[in-house]
C-alpha positions as a printed Julia matrix, in Angstrom:
483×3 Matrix{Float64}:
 188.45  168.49  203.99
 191.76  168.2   205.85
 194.64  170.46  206.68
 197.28  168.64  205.69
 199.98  170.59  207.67
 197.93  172.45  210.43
 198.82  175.89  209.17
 195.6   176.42  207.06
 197.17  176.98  203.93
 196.95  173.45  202.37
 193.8   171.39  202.68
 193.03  167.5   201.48
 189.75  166.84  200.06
 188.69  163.1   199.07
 185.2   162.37  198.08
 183.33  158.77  196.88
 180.25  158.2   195.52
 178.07  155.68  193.81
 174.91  157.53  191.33
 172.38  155.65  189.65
 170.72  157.13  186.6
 167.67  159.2   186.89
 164.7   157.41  186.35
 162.15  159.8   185.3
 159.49  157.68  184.94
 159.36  157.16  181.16
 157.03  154.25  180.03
 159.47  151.58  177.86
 158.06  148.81  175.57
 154.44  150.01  175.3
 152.86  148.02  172.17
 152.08  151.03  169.79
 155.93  151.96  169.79
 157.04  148.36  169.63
 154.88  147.76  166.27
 156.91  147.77  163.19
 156.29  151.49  161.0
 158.3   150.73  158.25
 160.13  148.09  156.4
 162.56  148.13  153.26
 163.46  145.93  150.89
 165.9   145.98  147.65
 165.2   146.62  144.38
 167.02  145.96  141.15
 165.58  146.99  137.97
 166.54  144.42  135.73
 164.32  145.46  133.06
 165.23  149.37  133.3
 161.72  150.7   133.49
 161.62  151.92  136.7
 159.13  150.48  138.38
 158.94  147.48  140.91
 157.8   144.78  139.28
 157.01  142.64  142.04
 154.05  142.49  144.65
 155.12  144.73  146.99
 152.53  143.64  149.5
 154.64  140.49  149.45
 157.01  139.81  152.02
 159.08  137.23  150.51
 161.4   137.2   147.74
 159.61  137.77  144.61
 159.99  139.12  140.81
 162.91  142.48  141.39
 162.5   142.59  145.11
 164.31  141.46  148.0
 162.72  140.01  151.49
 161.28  142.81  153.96
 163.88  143.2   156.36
 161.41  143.4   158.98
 158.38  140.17  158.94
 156.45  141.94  161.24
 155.59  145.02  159.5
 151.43  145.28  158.98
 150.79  142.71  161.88
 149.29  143.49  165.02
 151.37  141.36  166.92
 153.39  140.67  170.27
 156.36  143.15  170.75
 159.51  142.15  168.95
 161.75  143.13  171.46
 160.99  142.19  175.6
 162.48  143.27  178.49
 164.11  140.5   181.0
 162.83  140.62  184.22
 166.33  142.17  185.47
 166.23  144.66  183.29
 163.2   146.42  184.45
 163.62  145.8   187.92
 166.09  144.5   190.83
 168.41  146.24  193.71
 171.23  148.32  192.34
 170.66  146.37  188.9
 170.24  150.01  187.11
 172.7   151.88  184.83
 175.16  153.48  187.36
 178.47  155.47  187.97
 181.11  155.62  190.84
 182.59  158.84  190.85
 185.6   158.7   193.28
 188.12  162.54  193.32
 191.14  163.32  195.11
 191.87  167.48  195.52
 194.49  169.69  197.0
 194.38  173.15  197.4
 197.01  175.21  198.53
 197.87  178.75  199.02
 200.97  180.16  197.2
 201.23  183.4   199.04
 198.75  185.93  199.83
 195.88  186.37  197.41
 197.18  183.17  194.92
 195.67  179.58  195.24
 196.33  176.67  193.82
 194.19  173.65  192.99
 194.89  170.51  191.94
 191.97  167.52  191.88
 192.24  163.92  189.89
 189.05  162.72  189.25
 188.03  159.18  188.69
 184.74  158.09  187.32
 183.45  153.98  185.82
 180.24  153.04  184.55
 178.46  149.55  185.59
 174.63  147.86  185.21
 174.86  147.67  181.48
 172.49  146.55  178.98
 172.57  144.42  175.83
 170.08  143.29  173.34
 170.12  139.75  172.53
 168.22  138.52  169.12
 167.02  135.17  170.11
 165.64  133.99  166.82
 169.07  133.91  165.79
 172.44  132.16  166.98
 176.08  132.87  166.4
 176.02  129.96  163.98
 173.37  132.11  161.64
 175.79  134.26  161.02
 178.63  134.72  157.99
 181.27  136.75  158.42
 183.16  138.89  156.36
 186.11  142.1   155.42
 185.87  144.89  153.46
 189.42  146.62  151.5
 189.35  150.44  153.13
 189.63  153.39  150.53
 193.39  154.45  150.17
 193.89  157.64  151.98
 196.8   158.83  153.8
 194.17  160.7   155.98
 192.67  157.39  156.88
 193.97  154.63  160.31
 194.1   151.81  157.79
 194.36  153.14  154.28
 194.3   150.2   151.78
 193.62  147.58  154.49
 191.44  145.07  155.44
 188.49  145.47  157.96
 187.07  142.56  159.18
 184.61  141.5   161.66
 181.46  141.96  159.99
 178.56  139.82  159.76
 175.56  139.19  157.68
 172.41  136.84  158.83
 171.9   134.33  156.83
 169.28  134.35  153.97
 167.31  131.85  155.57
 167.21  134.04  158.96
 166.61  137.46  157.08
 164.15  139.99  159.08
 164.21  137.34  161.77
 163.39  139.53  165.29
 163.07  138.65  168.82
 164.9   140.5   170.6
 165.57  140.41  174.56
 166.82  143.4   176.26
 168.92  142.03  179.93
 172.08  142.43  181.75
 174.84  143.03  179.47
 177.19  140.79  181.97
 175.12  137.83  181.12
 177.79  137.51  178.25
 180.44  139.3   178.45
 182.13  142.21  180.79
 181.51  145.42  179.57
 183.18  148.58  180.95
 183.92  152.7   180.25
 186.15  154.52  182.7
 187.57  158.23  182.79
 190.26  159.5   184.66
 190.6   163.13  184.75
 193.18  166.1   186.18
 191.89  169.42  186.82
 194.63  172.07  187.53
 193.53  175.9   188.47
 195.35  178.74  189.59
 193.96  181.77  191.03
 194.78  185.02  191.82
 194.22  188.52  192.82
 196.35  191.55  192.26
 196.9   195.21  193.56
 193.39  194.28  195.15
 191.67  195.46  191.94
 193.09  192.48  188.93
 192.24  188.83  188.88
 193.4   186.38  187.21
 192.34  182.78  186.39
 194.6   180.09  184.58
 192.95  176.19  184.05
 194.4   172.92  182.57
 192.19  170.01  182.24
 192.82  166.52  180.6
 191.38  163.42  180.69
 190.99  160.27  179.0
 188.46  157.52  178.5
 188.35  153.84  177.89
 185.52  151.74  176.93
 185.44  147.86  176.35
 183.41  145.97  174.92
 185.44  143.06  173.43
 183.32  140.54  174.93
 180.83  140.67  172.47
 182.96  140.35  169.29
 181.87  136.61  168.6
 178.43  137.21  169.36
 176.66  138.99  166.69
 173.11  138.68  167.64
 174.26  140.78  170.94
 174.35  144.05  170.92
 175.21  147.0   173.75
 173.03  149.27  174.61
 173.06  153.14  175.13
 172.34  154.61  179.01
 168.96  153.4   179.93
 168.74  150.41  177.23
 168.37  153.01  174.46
 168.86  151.38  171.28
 171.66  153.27  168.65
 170.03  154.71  166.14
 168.89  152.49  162.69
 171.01  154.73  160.41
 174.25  154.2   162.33
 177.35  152.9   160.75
 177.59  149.29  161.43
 181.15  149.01  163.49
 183.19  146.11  162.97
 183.81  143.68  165.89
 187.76  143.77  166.09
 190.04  144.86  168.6
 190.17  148.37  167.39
 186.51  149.29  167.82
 186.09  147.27  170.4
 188.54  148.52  173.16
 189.09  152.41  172.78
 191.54  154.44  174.77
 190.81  158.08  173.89
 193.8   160.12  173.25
 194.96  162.11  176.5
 194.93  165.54  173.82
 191.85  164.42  172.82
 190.66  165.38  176.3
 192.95  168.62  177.2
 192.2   171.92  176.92
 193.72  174.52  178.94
 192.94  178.73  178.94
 193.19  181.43  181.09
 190.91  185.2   181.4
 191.97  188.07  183.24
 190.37  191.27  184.65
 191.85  194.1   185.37
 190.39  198.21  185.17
 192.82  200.69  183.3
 192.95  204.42  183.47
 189.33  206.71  183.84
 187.03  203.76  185.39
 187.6   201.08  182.27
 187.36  198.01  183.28
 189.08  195.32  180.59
 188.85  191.41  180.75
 190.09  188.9   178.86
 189.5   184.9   178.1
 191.72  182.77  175.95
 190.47  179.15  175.12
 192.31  176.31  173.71
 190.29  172.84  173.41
 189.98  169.76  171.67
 189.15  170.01  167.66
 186.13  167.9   166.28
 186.82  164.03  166.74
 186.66  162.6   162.84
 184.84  159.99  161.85
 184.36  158.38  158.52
 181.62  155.77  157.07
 182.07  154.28  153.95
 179.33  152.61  151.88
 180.45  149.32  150.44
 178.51  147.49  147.67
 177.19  143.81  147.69
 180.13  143.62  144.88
 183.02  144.58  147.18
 181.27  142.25  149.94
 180.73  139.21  147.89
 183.93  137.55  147.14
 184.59  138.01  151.07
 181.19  136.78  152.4
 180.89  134.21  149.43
 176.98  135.05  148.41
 174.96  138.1   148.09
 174.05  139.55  150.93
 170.74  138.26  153.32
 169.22  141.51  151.95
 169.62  141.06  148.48
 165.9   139.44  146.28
 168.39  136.51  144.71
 171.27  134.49  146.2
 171.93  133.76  142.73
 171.81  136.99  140.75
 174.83  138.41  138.82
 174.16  141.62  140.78
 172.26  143.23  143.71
 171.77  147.23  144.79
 172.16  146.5   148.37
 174.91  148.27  150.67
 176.44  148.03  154.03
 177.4   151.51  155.5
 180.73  150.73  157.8
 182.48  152.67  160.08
 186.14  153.81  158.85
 187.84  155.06  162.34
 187.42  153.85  165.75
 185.34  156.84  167.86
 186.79  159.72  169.56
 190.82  158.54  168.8
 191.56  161.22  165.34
 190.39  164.99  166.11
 190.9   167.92  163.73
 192.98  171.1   164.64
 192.51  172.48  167.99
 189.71  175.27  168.84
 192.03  178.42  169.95
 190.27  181.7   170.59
 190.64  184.9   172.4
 188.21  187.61  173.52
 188.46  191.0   174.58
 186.18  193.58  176.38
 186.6   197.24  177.56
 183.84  198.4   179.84
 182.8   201.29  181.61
 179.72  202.34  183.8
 178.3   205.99  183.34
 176.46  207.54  186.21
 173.25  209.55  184.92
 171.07  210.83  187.51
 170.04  209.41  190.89
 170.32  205.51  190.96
 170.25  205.65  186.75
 173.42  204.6   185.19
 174.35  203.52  181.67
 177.13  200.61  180.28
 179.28  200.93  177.94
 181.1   197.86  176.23
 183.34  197.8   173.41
 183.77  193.42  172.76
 186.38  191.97  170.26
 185.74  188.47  169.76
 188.16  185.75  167.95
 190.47  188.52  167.67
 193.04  185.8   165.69
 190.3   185.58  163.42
 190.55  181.52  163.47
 188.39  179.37  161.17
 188.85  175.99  162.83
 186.08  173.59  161.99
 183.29  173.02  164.06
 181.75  170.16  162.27
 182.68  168.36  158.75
 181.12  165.61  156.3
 181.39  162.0   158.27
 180.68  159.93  154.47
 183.78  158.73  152.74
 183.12  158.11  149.12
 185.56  156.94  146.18
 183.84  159.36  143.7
 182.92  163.18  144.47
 184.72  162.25  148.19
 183.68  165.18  150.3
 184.85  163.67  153.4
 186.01  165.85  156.01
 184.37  168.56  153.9
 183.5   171.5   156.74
 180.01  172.37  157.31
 180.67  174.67  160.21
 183.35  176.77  161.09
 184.31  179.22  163.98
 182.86  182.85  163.35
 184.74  185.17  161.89
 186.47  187.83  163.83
 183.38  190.29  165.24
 183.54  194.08  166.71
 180.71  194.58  169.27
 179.48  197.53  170.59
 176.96  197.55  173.02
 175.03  199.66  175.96
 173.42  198.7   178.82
 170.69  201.08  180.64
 170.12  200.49  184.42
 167.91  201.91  187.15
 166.68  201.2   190.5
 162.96  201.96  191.27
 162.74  203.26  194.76
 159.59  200.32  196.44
 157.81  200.82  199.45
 160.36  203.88  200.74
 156.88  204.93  202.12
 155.66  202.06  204.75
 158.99  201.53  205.32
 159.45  205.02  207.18
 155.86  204.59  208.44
 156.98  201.14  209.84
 160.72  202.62  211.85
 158.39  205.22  213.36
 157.66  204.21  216.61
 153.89  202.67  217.33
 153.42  202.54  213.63
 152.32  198.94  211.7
 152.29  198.87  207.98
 150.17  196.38  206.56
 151.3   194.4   203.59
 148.29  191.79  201.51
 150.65  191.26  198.85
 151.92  188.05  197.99
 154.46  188.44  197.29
 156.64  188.26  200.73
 156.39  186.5   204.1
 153.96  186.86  206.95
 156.91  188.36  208.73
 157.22  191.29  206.44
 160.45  191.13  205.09
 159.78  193.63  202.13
 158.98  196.63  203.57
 159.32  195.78  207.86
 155.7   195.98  208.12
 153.17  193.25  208.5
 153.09  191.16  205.67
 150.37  188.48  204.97
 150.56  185.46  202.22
 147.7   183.02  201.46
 149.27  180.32  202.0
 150.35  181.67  205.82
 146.99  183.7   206.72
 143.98  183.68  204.88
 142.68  187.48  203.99
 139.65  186.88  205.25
 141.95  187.01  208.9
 143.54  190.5   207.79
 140.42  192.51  209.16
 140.61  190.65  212.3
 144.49  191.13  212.82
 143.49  195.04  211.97
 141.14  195.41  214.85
 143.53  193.33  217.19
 146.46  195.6   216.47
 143.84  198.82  216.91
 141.92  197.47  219.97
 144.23  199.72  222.49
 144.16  202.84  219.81
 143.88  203.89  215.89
 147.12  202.59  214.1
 145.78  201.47  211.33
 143.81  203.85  209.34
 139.97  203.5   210.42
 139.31  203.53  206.46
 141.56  200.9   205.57
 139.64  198.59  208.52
 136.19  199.17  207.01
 136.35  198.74  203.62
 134.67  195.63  201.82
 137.17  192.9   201.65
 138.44  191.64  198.05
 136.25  188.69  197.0
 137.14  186.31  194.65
 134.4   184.94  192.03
């Protein structure tokens, strides 16, 4: 920190630093996790009796079924996916963050602060996933027509840059997990404001006030034309199997958060009122639930785009085929739902009972605007029985509290510690549960890990060797053995 103008009211802090991600050991790629558990196929029942009539056994295309999209399920095999030699080891090669802030803080007038930091923080050393039994020239692309909805970024338009494997390359897998920068640049970034202001009043209120906004940017345009490659989560953690595919096109690709999207801003206040109450209040105002939508588009909406059936589908030249490609609608994190606004309430007040007993009263009020913003809402857009955006959770209702909280002090050791302030007095502690020192109870204090017990007898007759200060009893009796 620096004083800025040498009068010890303002003062300049700057800070830098480069963090790589915990490594906590964790085993990765170890052969009875890389084995394939499950594979699916499609099915069409051409003959409406609702069974598979096919060998199921099979892996190939055969009577109503489709290909296993995984050829190594049922074989006790090499790993599908290996690890490059630079992604398991190599100096400064791990995930990583520089976080780089900038603060002022500067005193108003007497008892009020202010604070104002920027904050700075970018990501580097990441991963990708390369499938090298495939090549960008195995791949087909094609767009989907988006639902029309008013509530949706591009209602009614086209959303291209999908792919599909071709037939030939179906289930396909060997996958390499190195350096993401091996083919492309890949980068996240957040840049962040913190304002606070504090302050104290008549000695007795305080009062709090924060802003805070932020925004950030990932990138990962790179890797549009390269469809076998895909990024990686922190620590090479592959996205989970049920996740929207997202199209490869500027606007996934390269998202800028909004700056609201990152704001929220509140205040709380405490302050004691007439006959010992003490009241408090906290008001929050954040960021509403980012939306997202996935919609699930058939192997008919796909076709006349792609020009075939999907890999997936059992016949490149069927009339029809059950399989479906699950795409995301919005770009992450840039749409979010009304704002999260709620204020609280408390009056307190202490009770004395007897001695060092005292009881709590508290009288809480929470949500007092009785909002019912949404907490969390359907993600799947549909074009029949659409419950998209749907809410599953909302903020709880507005709630009366009343509450009491009992409280005593138990008066420990009050005993040896008078014996110990008497002059030419020891008191001897073989607790545990405090230092050799005796900080407890100001007497002598011994811990296992300091003294053994066995020593506790002989420190007794040392202290006693000029006369009795220890009780004679105490010295004598049979030591506490341990089986």
């Amino acid at each position: 920190a620096y004083d800025l103008f040498g009068n010890g009211k303002t003062a300049l802090k700057v800070s830098v630093g480069r963090y790589s991600i915990r490594n906590v050991g964790a085993a990765v790629d170890y052969p009875s996790a890389q084995q394939a558990g499950s594979t699916t196929r499609t099915w069409a029942d051409a003959n409406g009796n609702y069974v598979p009539d096919c060998d199921l056994r099979n892996s190939a295309v055969n009577g109503e079924c489709g290909a296993w999209n995984d050829l190594t399920f049922g074989q006790i095999k090499a790993s599908s996916t290996r690890r490059a030699a630079d992604a398991l080891t190599g100096f400064n090669l791990q995930n990583y963050n520089w976080q780089g802030s900038v603060s002022v803080q500067h005193q108003l007038r007497p008892n009020m602060g202010l604070n104002v930091a920027y904050y700075r923080t970018w990501y580097g050393g990441f991963l990708a996933q390369d499938n090298q039994a495939v090549t960008t020239a195995n791949y087909d692309t094609y767009c989907i027509t988006s639902p029309t909805d008013s509530r949706l970024p591009y209602s009614g338009q086209k959303i291209c840059g999908l792919y599909d494997v071709t037939p030939t390359r179906f289930g396909q897998v060997d996958n390499l997990v190195t350096q993401a920068s091996h083919y492309g640049k890949q980068t996240e970034v957040f840049s962040g404001v913190d304002v606070t202001l504090t302050a104290r009043f008549r000695d007795v209120g305080r009062i709090q006030a924060s802003l805070s906004t932020g925004q950030t940017v990932n990138d990962t345009c790179d890797f549009n034309n390269l469809p076998q490659v895909n990024t990686l989560l922190v620590q090479g953690m592959t996205p989970a199997a049920t996740a929207p595919v997202t199209p490869r096109t500027p606007a996934f690709c390269h998202i800028s958060s909004p700056w609201s999207g990152g704001t929220g801003f509140g205040f709380n206040v405490v302050y004691p009122l007439l006959w010992n109450i003490q009241t408090s209040a906290v008001y929050q105002n954040k960021p509403g639930y980012p939306i997202t939508a996935s919609y699930v588009a058939t192997n008919a909406e796909i076709r006349s785009s792609l020009g075939r059936n999907l890999a997936a589908c059992p016949s490149q030249t069927a009339a029809t085929c059950t399989q479906t490609v699950t795409v995301a609608m919005i770009p992450p994190n840039t749409i979010y739902d009304d704002r999260i606004k709620q204020l609280d309430l408390r009056f307190s007040r202490t009770f004395p009972i007897a001695g060092r007993t005292k009881v709590q009263g508290n009288f809480d009020l929470y949500n007092i605007f009785n909002g019912n913003t949404i907490l969390n809402e359907q993600t799947r857009y549909a074009t029949t029985n659409n419950q998209w955006m749907n809410a599953i959770q909302i903020m709880g209702g507005r709630l009366l509290k009343v509450s009491a909280q009992l409280s005593f002090q138990k008066r420990c050791g009050a005993k040896p510690v008078t014996q110990a302030s008497s002059p030419g007095h020891y008191t001897l502690r073989t607790g545990s549960a405090c230092t050799l020192y005796g900080d407890m109870s100001g007497g002598l204090a011994v811990i296992i890990s300091d003294v053994p017990k066995t020593l506790v007898y002989r420190i007794a007759r040392f202290i006693n060797r000029g006369r009795i200060v220890i009780p004679q009893s105490t010295v004598t009796t049979a030591q506490t053995t341990w089986p």
